[in-house]
Backbone bond lengths (Angstrom), bond angles and torsions (degrees), N, CA, C in turn:
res aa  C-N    CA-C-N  psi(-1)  N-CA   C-N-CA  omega(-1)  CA-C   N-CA-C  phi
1 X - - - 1.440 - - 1.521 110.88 -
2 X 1.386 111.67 -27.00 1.474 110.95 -167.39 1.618 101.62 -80.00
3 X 1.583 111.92 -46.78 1.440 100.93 179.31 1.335 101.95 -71.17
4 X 1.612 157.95 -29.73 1.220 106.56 177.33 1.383 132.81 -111.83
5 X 1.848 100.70 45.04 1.378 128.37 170.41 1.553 96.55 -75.53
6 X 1.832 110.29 -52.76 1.609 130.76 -165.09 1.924 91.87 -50.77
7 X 1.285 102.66 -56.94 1.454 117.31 -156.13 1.717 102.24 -52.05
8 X 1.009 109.74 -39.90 1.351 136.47 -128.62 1.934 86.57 -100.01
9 X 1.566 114.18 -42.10 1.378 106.48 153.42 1.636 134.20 -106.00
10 X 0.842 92.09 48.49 1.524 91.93 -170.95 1.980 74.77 -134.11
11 X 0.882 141.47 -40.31 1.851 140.54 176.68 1.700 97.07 -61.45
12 X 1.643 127.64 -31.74 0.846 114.83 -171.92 1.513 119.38 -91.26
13 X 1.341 102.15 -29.86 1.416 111.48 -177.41 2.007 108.39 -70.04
14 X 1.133 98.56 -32.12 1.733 112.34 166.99 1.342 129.15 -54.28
15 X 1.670 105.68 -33.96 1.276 129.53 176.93 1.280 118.96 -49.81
16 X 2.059 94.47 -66.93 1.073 137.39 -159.31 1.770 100.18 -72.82
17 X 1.401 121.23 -51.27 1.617 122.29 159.95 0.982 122.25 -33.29
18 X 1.672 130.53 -59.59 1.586 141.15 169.32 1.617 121.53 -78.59
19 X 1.607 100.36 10.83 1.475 107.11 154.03 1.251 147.80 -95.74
20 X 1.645 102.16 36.79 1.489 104.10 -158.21 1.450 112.88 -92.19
21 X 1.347 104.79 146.83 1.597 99.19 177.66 1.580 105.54 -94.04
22 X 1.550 92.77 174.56 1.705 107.25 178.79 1.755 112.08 119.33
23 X 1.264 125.00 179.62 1.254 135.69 167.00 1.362 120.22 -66.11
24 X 1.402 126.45 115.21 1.511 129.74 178.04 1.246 128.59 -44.95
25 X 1.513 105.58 -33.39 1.643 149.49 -165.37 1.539 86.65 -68.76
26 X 1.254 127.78 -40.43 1.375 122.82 177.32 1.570 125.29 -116.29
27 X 0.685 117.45 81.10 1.884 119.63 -179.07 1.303 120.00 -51.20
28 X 0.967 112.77 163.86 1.593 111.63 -174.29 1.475 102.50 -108.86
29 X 1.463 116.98 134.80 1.136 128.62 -177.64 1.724 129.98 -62.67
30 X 0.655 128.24 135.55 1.487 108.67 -150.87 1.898 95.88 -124.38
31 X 1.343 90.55 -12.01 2.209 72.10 178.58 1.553 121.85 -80.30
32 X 1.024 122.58 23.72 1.500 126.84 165.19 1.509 109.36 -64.86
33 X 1.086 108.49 -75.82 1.546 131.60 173.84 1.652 135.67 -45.97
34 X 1.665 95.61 -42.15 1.097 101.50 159.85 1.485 138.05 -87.44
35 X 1.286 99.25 -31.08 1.725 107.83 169.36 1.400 98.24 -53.98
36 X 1.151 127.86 -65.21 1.660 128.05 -171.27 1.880 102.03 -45.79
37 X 1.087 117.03 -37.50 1.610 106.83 -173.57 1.793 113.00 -78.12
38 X 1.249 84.73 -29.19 1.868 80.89 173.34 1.038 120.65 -99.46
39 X 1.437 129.21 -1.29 1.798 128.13 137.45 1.044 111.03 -66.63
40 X 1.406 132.69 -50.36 1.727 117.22 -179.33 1.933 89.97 -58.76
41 X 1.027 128.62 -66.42 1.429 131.94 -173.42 1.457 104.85 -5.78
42 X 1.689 101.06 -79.65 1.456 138.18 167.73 1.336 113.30 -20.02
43 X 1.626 123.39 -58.41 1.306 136.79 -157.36 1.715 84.41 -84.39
44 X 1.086 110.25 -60.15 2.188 107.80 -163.63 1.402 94.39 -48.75
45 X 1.272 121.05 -23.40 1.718 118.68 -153.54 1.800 98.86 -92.34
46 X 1.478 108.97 -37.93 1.345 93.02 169.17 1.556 138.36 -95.42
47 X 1.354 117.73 -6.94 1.261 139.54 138.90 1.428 117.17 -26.51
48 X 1.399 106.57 -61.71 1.308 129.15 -173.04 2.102 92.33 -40.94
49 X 1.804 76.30 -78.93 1.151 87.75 -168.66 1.611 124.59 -44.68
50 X 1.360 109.41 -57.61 1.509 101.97 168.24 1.752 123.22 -47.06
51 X 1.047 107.10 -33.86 1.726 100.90 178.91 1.589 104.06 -59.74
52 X 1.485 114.65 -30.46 1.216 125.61 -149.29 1.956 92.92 -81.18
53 X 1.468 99.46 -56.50 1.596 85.56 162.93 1.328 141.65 -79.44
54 X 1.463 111.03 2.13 1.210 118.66 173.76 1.809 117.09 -68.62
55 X 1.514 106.79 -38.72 1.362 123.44 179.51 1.520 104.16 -71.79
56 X 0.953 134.18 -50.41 1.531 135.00 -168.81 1.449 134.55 -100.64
């Protein structure tokens, strides 16, 4: 039941992404959102790493 609760939103959230309204002719810009995820990315990744040499 649990995987096809998982399944079951992850089809919806897909839906809901390729449901956008408006003119095609104009897309929606998308580097707001993502720049911010690959600096947080960036930041977990060197954290990581520094804890990682901090211990050893």
């Amino acid at each position: 039941m649990k995987k096809f609760f998982t399944t079951l939103c992850l089809l919806t959230i897909v839906i809901v992404a390729f449901a956008q309204p408006g003119n095609p002719d104009n897309p929606v810009p998308l580097d707001g959102g993502i720049s911010l995820l690959i600096a947080a990315g960036a930041a977990f990744g060197a954290k990581k790493i520094y804890d990682a040499k901090k211990r050893g």
